[in-house]
N, C-alpha and C positions, 0 to 999 in steps of 0.2 A: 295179353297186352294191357300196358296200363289206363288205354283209351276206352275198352270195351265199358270201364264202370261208370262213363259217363253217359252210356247210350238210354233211350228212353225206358225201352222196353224190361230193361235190368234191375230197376229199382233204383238208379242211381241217381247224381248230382242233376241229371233234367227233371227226373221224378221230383226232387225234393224243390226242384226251382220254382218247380212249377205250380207247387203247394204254395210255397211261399208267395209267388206271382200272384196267385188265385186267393187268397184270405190271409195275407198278413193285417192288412188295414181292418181287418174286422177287428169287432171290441168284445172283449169277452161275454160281457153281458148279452151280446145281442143285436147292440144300439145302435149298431152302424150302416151295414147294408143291408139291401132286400131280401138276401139268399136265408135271412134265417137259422144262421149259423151260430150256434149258444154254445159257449166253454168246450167241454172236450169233443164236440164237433168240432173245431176248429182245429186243424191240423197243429202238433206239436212247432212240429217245423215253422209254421206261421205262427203260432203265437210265441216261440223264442226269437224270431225276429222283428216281429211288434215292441220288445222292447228295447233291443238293441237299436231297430231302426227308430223310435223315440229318444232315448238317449243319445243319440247324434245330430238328431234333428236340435233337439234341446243347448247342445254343448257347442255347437255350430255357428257362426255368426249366417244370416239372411238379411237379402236386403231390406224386411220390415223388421229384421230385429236383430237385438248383438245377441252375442254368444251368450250364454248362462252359465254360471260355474256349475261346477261337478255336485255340489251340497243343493244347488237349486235345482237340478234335474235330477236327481236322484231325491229328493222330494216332492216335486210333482210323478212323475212314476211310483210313488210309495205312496201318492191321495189316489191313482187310478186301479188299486189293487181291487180286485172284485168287480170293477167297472169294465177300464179298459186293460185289464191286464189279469189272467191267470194269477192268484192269488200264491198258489204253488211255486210256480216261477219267482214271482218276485220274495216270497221270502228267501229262496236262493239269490237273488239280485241282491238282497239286502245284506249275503253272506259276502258276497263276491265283489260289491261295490267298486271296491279299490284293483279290481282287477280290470276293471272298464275303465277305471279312470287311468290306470298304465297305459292300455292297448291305444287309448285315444290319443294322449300324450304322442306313444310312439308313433302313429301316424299322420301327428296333426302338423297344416302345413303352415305352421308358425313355432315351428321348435326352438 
């Protein structure tokens, strides 16, 4: 059944949520929470969504701030490389760029 791969015990999508739940917000270096968690500690799964979930925060309009273009958030995430972000990843981000910038596009709710 196609349910079963979302169970915990399976390795599945709660597994990986829960990675992510648990240390996306940490910064690669280290520099952010108390757990201690430095670079490849930091579970894959959270650290591909620390950049995703920057990048959106970034492109996003909030009520302290407007939205950023795609060229200024993909330049701030390219100064946090080694800091706050897997330096590996983002030179894959850096290859990819314009494929964040479609996905966002396609989902953004000002089309």
């Amino acid at each position: 059944m196609a349910w079963r791969c979302c169970r915990a015990g399976e390795g599945g999508f709660l597994r990986i949520a829960g990675e992510i739940a648990h240390a996306q917000q940490k910064k690669w270096d280290g520099s952010c929470y108390p757990q201690g968690l430095v670079g490849e500690a930091i579970t894959l799964s959270a650290r591909l969504m620390a950049v995703a979930d920057v990048y959106d925060a970034l492109i996003s309009k909030r009520v302290y701030k407007p939205a950023f273009s795609h060229e200024k958030a993909v330049g701030i995430i390219l100064e946090g490389s080694g800091k706050h972000f897997d330096p590996d990843l983002i030179a894959v981000f850096r290859e990819i760029e314009d494929e964040f910038r479609s996905i966002a596009r396609q989902f953004s709710d000002h089309q």
